[in-house]
HTML snippet that shows the backbone in 3Dmol.js (N, CA, C, O; Angstrom):
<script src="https://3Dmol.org/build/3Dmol-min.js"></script>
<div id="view" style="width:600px;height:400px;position:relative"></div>
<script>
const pdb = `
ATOM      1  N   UNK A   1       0.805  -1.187   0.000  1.00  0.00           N
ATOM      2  CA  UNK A   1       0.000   0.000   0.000  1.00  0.00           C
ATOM      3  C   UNK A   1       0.853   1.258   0.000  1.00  0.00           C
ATOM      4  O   UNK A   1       0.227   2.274  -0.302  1.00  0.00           O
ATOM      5  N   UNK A   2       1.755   1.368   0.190  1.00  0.00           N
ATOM      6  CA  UNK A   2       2.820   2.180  -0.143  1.00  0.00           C
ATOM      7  C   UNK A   2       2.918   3.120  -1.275  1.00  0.00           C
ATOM      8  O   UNK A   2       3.676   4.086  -1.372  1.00  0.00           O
ATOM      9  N   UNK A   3       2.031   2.689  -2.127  1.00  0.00           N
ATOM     10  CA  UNK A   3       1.667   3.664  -3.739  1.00  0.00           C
ATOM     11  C   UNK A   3       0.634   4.254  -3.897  1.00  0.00           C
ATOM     12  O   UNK A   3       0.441   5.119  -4.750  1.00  0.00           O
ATOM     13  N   UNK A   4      -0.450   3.701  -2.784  1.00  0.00           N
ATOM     14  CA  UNK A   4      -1.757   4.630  -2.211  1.00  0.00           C
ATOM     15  C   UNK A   4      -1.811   5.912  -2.012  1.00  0.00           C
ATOM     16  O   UNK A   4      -1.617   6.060  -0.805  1.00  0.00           O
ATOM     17  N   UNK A   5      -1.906   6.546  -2.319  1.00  0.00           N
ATOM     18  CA  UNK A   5      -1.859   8.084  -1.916  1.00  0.00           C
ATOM     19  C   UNK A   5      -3.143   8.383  -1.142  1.00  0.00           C
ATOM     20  O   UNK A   5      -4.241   8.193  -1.664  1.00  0.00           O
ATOM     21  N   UNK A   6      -2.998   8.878   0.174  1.00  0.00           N
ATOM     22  CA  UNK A   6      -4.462   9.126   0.909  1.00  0.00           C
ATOM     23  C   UNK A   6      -5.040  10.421   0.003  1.00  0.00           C
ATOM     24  O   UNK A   6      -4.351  11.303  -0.510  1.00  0.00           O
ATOM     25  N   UNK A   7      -7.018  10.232  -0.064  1.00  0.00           N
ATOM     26  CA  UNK A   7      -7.294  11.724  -0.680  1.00  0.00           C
ATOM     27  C   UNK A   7      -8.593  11.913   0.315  1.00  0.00           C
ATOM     28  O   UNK A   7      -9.652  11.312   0.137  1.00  0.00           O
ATOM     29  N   UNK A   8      -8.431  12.537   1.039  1.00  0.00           N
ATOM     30  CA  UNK A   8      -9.328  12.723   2.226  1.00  0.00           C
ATOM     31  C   UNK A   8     -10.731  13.849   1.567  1.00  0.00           C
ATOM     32  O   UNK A   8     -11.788  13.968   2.187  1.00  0.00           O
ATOM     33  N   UNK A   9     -10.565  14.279   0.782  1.00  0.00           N
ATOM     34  CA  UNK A   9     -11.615  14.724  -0.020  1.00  0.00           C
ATOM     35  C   UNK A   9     -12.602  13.604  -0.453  1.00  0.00           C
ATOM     36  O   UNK A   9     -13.775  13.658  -0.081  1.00  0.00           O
ATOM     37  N   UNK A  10     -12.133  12.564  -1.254  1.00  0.00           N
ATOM     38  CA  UNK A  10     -12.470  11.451  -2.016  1.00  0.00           C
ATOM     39  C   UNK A  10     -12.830  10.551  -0.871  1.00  0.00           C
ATOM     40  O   UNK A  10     -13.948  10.047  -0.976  1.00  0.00           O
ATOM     41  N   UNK A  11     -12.195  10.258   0.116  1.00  0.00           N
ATOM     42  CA  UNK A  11     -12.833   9.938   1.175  1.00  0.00           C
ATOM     43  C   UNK A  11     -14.318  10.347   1.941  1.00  0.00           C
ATOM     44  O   UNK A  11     -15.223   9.538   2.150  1.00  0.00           O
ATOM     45  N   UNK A  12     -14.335  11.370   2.197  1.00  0.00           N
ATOM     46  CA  UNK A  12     -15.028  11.640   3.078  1.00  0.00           C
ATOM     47  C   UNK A  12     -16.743  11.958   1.606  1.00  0.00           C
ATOM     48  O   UNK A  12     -17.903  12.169   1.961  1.00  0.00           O
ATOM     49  N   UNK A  13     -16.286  11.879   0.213  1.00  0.00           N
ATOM     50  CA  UNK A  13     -17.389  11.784  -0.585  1.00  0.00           C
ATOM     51  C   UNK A  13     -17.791  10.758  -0.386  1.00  0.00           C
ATOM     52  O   UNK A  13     -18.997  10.687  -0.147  1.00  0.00           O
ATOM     53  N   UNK A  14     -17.043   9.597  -0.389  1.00  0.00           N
ATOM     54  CA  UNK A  14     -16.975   8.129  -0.265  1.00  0.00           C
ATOM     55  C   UNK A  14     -17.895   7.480   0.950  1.00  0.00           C
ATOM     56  O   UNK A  14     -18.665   6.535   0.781  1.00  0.00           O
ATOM     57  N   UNK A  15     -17.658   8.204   2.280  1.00  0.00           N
ATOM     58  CA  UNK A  15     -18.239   8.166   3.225  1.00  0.00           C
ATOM     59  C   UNK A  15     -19.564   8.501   3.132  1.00  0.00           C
ATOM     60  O   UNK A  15     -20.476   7.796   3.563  1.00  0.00           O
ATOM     61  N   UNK A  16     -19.730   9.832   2.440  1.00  0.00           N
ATOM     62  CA  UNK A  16     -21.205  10.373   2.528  1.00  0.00           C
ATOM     63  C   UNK A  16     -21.907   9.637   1.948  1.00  0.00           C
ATOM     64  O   UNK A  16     -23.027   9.432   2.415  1.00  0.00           O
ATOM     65  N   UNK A  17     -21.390   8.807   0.408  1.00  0.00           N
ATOM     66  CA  UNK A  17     -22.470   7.736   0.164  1.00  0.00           C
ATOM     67  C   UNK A  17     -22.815   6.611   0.869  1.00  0.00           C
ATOM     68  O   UNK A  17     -23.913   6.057   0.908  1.00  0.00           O
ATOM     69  N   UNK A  18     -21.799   6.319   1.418  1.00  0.00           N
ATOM     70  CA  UNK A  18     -22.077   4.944   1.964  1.00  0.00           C
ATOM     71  C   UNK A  18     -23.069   4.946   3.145  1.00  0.00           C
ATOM     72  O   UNK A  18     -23.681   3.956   3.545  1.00  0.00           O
ATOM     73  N   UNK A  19     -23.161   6.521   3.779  1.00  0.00           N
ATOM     74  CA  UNK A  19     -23.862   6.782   5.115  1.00  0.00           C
ATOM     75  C   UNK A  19     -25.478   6.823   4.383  1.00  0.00           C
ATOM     76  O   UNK A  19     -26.415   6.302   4.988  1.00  0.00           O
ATOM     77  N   UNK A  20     -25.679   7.470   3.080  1.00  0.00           N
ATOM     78  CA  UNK A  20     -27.053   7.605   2.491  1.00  0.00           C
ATOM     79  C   UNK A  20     -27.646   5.923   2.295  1.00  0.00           C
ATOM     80  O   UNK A  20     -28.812   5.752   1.939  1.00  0.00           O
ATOM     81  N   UNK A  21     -26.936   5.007   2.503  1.00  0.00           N
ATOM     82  CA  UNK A  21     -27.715   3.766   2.098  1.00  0.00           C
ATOM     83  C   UNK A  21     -28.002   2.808   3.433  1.00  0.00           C
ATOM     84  O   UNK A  21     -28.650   1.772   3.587  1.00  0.00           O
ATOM     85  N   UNK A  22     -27.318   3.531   4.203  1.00  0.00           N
ATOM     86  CA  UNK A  22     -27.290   3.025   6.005  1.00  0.00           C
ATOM     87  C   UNK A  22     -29.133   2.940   5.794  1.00  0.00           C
ATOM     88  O   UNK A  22     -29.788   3.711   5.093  1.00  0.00           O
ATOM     89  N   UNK A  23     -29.719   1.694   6.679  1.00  0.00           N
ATOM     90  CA  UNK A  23     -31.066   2.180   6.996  1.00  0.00           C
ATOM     91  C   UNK A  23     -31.181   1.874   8.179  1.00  0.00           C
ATOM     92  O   UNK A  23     -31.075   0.728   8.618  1.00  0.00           O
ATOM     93  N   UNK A  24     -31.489   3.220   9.041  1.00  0.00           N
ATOM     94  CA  UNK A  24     -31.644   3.567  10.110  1.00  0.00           C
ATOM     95  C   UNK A  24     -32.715   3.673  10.780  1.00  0.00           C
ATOM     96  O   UNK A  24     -33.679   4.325  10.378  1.00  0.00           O
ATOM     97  N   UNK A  25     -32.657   2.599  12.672  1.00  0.00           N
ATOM     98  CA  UNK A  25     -34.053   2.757  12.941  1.00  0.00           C
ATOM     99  C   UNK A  25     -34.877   3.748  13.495  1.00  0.00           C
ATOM    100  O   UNK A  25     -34.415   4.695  14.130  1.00  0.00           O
ATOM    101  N   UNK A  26     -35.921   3.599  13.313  1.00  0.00           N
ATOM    102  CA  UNK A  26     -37.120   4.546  13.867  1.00  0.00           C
ATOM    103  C   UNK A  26     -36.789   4.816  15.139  1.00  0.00           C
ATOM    104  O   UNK A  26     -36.105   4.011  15.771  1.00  0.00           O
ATOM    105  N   UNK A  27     -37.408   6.473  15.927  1.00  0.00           N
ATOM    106  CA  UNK A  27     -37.204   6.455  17.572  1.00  0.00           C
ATOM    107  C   UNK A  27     -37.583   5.515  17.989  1.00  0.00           C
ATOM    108  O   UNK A  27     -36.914   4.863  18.790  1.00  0.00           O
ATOM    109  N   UNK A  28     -39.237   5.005  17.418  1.00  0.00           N
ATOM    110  CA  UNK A  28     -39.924   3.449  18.195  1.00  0.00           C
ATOM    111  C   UNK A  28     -38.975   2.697  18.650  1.00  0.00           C
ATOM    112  O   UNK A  28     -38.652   2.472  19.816  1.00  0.00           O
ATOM    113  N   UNK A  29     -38.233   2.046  16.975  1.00  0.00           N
ATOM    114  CA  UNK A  29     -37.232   1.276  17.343  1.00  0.00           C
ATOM    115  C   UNK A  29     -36.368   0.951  18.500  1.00  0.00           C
ATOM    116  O   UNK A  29     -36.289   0.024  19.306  1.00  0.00           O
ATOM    117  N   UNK A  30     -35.733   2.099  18.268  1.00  0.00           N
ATOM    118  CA  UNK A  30     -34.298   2.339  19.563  1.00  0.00           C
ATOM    119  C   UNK A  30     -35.120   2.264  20.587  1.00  0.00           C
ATOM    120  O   UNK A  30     -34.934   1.263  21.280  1.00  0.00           O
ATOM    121  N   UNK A  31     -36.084   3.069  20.978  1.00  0.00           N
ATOM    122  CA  UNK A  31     -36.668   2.624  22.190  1.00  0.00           C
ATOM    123  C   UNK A  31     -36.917   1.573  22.964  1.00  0.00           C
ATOM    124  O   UNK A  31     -36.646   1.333  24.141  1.00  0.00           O
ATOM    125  N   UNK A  32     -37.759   0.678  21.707  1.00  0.00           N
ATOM    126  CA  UNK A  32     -38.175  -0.598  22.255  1.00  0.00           C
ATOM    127  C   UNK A  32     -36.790  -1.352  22.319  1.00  0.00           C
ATOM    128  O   UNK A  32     -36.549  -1.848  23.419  1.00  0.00           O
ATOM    129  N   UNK A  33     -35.812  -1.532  21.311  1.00  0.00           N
ATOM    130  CA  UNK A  33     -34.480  -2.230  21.848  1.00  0.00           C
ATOM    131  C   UNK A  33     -33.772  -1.347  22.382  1.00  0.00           C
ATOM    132  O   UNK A  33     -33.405  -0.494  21.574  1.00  0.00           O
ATOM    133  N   UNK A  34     -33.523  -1.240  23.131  1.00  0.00           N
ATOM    134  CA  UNK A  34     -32.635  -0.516  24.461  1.00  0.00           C
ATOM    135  C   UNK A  34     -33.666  -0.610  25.656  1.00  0.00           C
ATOM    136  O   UNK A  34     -33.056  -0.576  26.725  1.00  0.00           O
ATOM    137  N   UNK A  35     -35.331  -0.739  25.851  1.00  0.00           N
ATOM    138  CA  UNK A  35     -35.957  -1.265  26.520  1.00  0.00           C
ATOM    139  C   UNK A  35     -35.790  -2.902  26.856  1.00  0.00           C
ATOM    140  O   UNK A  35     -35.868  -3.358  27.997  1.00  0.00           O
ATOM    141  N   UNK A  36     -35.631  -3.423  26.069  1.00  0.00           N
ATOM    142  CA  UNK A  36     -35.351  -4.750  26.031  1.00  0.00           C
ATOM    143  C   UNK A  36     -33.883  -5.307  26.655  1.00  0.00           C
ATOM    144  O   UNK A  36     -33.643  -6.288  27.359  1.00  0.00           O
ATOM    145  N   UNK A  37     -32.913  -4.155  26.039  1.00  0.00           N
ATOM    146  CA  UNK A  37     -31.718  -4.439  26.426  1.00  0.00           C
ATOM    147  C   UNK A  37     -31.551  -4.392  28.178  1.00  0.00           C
ATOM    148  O   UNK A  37     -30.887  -5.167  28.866  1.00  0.00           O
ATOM    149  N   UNK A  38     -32.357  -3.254  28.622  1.00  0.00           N
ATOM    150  CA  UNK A  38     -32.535  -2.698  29.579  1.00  0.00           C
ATOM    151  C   UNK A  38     -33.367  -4.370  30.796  1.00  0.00           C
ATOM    152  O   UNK A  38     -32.995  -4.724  31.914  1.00  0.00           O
ATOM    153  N   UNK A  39     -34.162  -4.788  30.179  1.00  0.00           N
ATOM    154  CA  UNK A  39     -34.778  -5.213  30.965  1.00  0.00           C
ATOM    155  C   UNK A  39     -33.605  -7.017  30.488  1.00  0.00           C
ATOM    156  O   UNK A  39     -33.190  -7.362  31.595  1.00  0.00           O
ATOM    157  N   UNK A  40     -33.368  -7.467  30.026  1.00  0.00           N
ATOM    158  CA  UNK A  40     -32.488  -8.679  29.920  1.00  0.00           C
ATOM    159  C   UNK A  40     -31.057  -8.902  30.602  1.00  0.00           C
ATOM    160  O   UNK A  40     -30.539  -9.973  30.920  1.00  0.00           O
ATOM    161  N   UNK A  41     -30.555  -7.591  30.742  1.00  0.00           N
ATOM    162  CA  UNK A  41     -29.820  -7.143  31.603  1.00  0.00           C
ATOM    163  C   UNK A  41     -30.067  -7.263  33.095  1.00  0.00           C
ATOM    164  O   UNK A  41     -29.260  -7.626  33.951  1.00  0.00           O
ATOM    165  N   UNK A  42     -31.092  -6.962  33.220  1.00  0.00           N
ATOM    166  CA  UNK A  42     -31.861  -7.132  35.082  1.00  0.00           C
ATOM    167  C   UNK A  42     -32.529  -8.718  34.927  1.00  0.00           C
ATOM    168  O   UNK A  42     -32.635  -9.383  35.957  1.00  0.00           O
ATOM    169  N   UNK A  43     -32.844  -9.132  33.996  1.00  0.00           N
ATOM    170  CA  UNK A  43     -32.951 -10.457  34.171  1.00  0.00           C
ATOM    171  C   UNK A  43     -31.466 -11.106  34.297  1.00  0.00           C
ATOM    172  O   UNK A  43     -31.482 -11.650  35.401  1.00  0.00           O
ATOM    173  N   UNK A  44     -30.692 -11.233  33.940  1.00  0.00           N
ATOM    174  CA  UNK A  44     -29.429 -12.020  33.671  1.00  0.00           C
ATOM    175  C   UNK A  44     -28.499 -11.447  35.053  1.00  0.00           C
ATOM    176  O   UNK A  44     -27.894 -12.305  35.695  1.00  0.00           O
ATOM    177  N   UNK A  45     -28.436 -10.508  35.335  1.00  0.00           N
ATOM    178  CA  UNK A  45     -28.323  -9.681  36.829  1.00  0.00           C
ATOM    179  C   UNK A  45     -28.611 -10.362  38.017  1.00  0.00           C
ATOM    180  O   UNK A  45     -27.755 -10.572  38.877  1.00  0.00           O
ATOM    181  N   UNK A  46     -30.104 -10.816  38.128  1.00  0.00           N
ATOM    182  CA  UNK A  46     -31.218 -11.380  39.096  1.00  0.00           C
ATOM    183  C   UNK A  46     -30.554 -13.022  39.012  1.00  0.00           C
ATOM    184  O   UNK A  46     -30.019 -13.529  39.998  1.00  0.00           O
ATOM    185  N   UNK A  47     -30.643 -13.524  38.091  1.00  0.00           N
ATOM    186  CA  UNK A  47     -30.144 -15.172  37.830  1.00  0.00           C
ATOM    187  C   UNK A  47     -28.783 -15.222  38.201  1.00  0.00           C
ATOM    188  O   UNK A  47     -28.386 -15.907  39.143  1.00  0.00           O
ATOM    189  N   UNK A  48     -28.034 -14.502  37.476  1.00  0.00           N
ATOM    190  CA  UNK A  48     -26.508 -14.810  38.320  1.00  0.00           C
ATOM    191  C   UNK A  48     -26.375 -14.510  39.668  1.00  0.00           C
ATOM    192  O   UNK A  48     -25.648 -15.063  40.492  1.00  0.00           O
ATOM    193  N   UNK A  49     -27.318 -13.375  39.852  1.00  0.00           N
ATOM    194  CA  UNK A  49     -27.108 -13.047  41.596  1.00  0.00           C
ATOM    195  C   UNK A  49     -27.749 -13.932  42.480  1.00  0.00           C
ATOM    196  O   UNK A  49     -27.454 -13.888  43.675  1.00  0.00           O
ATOM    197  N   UNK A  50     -28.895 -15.025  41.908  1.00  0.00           N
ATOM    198  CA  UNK A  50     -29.009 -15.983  42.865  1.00  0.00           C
ATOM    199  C   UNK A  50     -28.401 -17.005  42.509  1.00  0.00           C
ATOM    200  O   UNK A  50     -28.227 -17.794  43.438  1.00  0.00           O
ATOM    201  N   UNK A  51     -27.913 -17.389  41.325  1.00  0.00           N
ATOM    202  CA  UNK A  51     -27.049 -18.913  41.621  1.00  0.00           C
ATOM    203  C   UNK A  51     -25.998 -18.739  41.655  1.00  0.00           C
ATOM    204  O   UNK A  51     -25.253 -19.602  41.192  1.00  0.00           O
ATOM    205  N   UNK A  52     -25.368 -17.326  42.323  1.00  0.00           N
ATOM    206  CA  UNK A  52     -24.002 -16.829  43.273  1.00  0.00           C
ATOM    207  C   UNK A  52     -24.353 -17.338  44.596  1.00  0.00           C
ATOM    208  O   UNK A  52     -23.528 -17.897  45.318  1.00  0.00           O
ATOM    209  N   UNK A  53     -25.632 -17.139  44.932  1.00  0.00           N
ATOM    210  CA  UNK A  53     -26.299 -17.036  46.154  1.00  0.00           C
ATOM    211  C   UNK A  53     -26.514 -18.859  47.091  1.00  0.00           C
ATOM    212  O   UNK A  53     -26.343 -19.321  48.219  1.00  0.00           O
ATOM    213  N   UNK A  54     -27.008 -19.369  45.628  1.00  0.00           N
ATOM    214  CA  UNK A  54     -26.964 -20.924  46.084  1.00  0.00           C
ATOM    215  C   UNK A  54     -25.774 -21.738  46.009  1.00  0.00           C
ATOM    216  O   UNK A  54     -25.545 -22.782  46.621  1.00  0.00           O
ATOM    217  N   UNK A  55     -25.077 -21.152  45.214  1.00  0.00           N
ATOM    218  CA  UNK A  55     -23.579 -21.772  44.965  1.00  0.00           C
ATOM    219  C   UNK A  55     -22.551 -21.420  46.191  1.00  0.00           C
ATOM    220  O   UNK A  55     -21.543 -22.026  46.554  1.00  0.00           O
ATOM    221  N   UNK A  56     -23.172 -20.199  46.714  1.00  0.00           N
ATOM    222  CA  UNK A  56     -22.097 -19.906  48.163  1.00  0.00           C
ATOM    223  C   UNK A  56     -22.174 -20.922  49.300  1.00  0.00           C
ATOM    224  O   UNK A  56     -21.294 -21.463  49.969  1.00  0.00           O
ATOM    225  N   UNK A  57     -24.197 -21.056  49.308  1.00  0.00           N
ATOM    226  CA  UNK A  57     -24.508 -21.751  50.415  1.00  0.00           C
ATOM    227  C   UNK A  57     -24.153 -23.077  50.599  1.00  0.00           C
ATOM    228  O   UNK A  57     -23.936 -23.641  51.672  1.00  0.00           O
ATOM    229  N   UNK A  58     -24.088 -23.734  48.998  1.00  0.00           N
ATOM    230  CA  UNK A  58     -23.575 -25.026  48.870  1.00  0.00           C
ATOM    231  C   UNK A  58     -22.244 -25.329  49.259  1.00  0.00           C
ATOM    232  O   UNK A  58     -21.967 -26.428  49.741  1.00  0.00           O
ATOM    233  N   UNK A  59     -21.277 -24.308  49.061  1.00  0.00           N
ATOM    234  CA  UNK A  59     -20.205 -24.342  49.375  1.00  0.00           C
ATOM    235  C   UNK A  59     -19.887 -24.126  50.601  1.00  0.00           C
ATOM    236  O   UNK A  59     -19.033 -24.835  51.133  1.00  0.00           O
ATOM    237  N   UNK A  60     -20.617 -22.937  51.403  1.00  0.00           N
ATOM    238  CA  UNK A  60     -20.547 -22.895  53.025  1.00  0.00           C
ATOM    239  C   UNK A  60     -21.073 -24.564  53.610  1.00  0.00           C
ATOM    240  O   UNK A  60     -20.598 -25.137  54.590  1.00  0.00           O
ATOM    241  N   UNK A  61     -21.824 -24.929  52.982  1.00  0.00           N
ATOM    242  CA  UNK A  61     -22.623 -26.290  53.725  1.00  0.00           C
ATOM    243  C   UNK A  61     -21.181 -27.321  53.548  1.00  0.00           C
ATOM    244  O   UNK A  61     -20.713 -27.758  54.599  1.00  0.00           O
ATOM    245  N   UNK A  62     -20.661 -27.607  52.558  1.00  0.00           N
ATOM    246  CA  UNK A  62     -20.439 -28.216  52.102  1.00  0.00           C
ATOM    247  C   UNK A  62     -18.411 -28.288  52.893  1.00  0.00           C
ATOM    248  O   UNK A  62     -17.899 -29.352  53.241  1.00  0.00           O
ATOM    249  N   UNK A  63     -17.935 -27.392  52.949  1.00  0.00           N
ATOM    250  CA  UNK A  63     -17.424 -26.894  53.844  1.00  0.00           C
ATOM    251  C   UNK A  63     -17.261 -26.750  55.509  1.00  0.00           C
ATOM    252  O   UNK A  63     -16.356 -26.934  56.322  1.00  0.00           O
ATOM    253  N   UNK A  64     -18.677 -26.309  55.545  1.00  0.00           N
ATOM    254  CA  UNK A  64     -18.697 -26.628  57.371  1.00  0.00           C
ATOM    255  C   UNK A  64     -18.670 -25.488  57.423  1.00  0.00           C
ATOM    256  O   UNK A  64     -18.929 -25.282  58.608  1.00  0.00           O
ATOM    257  N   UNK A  65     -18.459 -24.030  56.708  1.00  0.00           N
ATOM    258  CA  UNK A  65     -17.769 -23.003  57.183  1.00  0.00           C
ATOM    259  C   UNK A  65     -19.189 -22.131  57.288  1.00  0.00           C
ATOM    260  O   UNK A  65     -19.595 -21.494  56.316  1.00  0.00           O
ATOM    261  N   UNK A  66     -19.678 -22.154  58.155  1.00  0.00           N
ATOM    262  CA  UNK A  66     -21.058 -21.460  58.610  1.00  0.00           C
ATOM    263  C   UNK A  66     -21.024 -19.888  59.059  1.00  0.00           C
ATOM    264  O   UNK A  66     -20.874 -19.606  60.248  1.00  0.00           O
ATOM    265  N   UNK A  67     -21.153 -18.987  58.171  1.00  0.00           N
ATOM    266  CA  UNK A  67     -20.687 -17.844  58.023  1.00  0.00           C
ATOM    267  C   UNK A  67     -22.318 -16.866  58.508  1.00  0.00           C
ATOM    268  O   UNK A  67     -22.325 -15.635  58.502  1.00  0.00           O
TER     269      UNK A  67
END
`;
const viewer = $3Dmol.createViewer("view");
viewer.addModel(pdb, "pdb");
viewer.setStyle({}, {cartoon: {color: "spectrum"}});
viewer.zoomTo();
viewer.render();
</script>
């Protein structure tokens, strides 16, 4: 690449087309996924934080070490 010559003009035309064919979602959209994201997150949160929870106790039991 060494014979490339950068043309940051030609670039950034280059860019502008490629951004006109992007299809981009609706506010609805983003809303509802980032709602979703929002709430799978507190699910997956809730589940690891209790089978942290049963996995300790198993291990305190299991142990003897009664904390």
């Amino acid at each position: 690449m060494s014979g490339v010559a950068f043309q940051p003009l030609r670039f950034l035309r280059e860019v502008r087309v490629e951004v006109t064919k992007v299809t981009w979602p609706s506010r609805r959209e983003t809303l509802v996924t980032t709602g979703l994201v929002f709430v799978m997150a507190a699910f997956a949160a809730a589940f690891f934080f209790i089978a942290d929870q049963i996995i300790g106790i198993a291990v305190r039991a299991l142990f003897g070490a009664g904390i």
